[in-house]
C-alpha positions as CSV (number, residue, x, y, z in Angstrom):
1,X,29.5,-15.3,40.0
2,X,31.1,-14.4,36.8
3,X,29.3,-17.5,35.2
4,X,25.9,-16.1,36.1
5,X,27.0,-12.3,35.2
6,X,27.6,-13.9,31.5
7,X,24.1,-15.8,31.2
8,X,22.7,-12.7,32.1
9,X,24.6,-10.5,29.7
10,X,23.8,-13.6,26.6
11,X,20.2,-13.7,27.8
12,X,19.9,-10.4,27.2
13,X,21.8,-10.3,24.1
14,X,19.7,-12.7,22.8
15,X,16.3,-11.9,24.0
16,X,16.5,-8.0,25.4
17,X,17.9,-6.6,22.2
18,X,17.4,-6.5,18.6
19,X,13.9,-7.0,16.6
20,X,11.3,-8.8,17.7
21,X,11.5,-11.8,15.6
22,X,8.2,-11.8,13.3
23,X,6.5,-14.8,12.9
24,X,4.5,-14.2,9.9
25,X,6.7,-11.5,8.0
26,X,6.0,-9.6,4.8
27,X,6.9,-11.1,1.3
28,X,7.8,-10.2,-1.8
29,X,4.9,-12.6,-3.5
30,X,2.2,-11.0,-1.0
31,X,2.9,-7.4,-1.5
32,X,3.2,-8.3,-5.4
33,X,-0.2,-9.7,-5.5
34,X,-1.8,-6.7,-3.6
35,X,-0.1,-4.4,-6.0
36,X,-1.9,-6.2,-8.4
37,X,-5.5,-5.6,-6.6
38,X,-4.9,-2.4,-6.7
39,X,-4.0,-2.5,-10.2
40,X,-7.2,-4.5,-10.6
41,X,-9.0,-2.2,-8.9
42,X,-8.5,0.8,-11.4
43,X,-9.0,-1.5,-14.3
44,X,-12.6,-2.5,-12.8
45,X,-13.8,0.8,-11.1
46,X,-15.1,-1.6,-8.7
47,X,-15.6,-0.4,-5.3
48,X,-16.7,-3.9,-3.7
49,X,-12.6,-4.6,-4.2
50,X,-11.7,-2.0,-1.8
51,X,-11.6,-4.1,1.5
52,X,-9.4,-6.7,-0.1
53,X,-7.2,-3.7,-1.0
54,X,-7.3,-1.1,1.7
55,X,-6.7,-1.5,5.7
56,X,-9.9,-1.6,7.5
57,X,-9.0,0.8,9.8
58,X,-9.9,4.4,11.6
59,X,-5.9,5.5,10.8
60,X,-5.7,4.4,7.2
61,X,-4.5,7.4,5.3
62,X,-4.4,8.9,1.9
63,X,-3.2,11.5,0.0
64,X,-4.6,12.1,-3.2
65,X,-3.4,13.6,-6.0
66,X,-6.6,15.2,-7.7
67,X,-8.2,16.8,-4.5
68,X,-6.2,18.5,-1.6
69,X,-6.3,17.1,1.9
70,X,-5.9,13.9,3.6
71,X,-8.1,10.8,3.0
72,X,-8.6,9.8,6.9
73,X,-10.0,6.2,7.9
74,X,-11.2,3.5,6.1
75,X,-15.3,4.8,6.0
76,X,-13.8,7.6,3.8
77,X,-12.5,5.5,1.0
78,X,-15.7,4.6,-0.5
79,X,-17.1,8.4,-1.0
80,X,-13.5,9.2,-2.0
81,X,-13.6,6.7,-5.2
82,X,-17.2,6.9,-6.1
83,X,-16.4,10.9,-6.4
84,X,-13.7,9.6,-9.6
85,X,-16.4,7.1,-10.9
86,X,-16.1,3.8,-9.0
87,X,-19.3,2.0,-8.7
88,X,-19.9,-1.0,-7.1
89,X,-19.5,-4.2,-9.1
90,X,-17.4,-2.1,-11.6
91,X,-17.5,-0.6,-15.2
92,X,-15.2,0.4,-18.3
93,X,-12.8,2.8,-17.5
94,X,-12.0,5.1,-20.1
95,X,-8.1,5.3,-18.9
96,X,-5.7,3.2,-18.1
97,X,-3.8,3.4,-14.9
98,X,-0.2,1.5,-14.3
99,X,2.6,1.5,-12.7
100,X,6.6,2.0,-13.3
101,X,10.0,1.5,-11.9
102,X,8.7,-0.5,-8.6
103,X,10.5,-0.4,-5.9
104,X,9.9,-2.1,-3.1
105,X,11.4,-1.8,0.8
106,X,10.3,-4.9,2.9
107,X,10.3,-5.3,6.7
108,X,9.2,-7.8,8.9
109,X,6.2,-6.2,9.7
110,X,5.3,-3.9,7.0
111,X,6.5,-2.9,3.3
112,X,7.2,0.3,1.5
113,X,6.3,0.2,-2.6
114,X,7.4,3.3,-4.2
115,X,6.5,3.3,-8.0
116,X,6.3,6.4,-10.5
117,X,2.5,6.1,-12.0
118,X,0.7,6.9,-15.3
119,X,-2.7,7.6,-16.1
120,X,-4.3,8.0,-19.8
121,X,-4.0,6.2,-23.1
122,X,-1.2,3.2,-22.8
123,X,-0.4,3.8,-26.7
124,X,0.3,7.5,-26.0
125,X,4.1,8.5,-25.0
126,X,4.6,8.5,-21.7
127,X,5.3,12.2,-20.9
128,X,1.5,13.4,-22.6
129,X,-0.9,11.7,-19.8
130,X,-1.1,12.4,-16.4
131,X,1.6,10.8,-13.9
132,X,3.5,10.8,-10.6
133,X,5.1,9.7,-8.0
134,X,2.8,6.8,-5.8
135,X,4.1,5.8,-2.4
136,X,2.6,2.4,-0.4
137,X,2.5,2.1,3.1
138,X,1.6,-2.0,3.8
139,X,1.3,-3.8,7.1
140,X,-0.9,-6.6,8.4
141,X,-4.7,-6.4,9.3
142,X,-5.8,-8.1,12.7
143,X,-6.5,-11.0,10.3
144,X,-2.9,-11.3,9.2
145,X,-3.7,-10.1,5.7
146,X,-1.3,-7.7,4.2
147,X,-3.2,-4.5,2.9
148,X,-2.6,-0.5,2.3
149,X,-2.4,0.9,5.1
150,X,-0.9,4.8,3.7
151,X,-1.2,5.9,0.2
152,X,0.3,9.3,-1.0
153,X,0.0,10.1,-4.6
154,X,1.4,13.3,-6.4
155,X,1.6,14.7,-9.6
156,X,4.7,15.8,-11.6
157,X,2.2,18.4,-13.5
């Protein structure tokens, strides 16, 4: 009896408890390389990169920090960027946008990418254009591809 009492207590140790083992978890290369589409995306103004970018989704969030309120569902993104000059297939932006001191929290199913941002003339110093604290919410899409899934963006000014 005690035999079966302690297969029942390993089973459950093993397979009751703890994480639910993930078997296509979140890497440092992907979330790098969709950092880098977003990047890519304010260096194009290109609006056709925002599904490659963004998390297809109804509960995809945003937080903007030009206009007040909260960016809710995918259908919204479009509008959203065409209001700061996007246009599809792109154009010259007249500013530069980048990111600093990256930080990134992975999980199996999801990261966090917390970054300070900058937007305006690269040659300028850093404390005379526009900048922030960014924060990335990232998790899989029913395709399995990592995208943004919660942006919030603020302003130090």
């Amino acid at each position: 009896m005690k035999y079966i009492a302690l297969i029942a207590v390993c089973f459950v140790l093993c397979f009751g408890c703890g994480v639910k083992k993930q078997n296509n978890p979140v890497t440092q290369a992907e979330v790098d390389e969709l950092v880098d589409r977003w990047l890519t995306l304010w260096s194009t103004y290109d609006l056709n990169l925002l599904d490659s970018i963004f998390w297809n989704d109804p509960q995809m969030t945003y937080f903007s920090s030009e206009k007040r309120g909260l960016v809710k569902g995918f259908d919204q993104m479009k509008p959203h960027h065409e209001g700061f000059g996007f246009v599809a297939g792109g154009k010259k932006p007249t500013k530069t946008l980048w990111l600093e001191d990256i930080n990134t929290t992975l999980q199996p199913d999801f990261a966090v990418v917390d970054a300070i941002w900058y937007f305006g003339d690269k040659s300028m110093p850093k404390d005379s254009v526009q900048n922030g604290p960014v924060t990335f919410m990232m998790q899989r899409n029913g395709k399995g591809m990592l995208r943004i899934s919660h942006t919030h963006f603020a302003n130090y000014e």
